[in-house]
C-alpha positions as CSV (number, residue, x, y, z in Angstrom):
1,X,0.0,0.0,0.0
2,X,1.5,3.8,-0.6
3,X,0.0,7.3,1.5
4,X,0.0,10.1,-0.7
5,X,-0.2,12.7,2.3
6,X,-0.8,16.5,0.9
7,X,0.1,18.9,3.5
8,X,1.4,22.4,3.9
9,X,3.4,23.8,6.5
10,X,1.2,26.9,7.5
11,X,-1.5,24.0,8.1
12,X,-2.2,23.6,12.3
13,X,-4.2,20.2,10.8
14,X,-1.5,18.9,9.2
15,X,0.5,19.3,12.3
16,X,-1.4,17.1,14.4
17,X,-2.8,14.6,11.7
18,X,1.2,14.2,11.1
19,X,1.9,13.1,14.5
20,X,-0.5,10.2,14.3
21,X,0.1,9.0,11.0
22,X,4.0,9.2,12.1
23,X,2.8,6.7,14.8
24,X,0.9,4.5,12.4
25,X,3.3,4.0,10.0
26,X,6.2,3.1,12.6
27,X,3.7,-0.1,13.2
28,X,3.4,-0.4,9.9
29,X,6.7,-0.5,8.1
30,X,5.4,-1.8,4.8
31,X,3.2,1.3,4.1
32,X,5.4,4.0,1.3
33,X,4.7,7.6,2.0
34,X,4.8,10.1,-1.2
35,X,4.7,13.3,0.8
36,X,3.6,16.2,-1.3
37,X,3.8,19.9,-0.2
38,X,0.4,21.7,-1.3
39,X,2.1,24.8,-2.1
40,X,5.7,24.0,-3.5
41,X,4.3,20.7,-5.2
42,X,1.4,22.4,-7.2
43,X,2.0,20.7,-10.3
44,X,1.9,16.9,-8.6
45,X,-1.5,18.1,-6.6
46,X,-3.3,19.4,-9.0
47,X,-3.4,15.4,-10.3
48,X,-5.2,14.7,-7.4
49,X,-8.1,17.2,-7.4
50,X,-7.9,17.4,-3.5
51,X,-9.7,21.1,-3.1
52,X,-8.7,23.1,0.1
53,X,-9.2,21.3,3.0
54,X,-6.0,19.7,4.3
55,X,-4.7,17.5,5.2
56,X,-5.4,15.1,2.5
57,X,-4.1,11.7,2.3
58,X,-4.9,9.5,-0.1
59,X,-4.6,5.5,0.2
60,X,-3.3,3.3,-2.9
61,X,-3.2,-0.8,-4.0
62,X,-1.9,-1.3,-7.1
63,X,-2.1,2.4,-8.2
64,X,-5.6,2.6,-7.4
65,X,-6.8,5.1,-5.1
66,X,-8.8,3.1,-2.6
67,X,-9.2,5.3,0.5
68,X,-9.1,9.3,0.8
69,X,-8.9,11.0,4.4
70,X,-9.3,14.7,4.5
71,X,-8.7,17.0,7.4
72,X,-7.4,16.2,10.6
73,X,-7.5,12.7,11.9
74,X,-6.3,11.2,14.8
75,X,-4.0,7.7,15.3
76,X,-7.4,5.6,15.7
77,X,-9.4,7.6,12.9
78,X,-6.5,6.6,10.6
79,X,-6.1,2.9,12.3
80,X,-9.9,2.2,12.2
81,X,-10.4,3.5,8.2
82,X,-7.1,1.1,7.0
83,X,-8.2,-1.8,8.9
84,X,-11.7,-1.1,6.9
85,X,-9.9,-1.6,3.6
């Protein structure tokens, strides 16, 4: 599975939603992370039509988008919506 996580640094969200998918992907060491700045990586957004709330982070299989998450979420919010996959 790969996290496409669009953040930005002026984003309190992002800040916190960072933290707890820091935590869940230390348990899960066989997740990639494409982290994608939404300011300084306009070009590579746009691709993913992800609007203006952020955090956004997008869930792949197989280069398939199976799972989007926007705005801030917690360890267990995160935990709960993978394990639903």
């Amino acid at each position: 599975m790969k996290i496409i996580k669009i953040s930005a640094l002026w984003c309190p969200a992002c800040l916190i939603t960072n933290k707890a998918l820091d935590k869940y992907l230390n348990e899960n060491k066989d997740i990639e992370i494409v982290n994608l700045d939404y300011d300084f990586d306009e070009e590579e957004v746009k691709k993913y039509n992800v609007g203006t709330i952020l955090p956004v982070l997008i869930f792949e299989k197989d280069n398939k988008e199976v799972l989007r998450l926007i705005g801030e979420k917690n360890y267990d919010e995160i935990k709960k919506a993978v394990g639903e996959l």
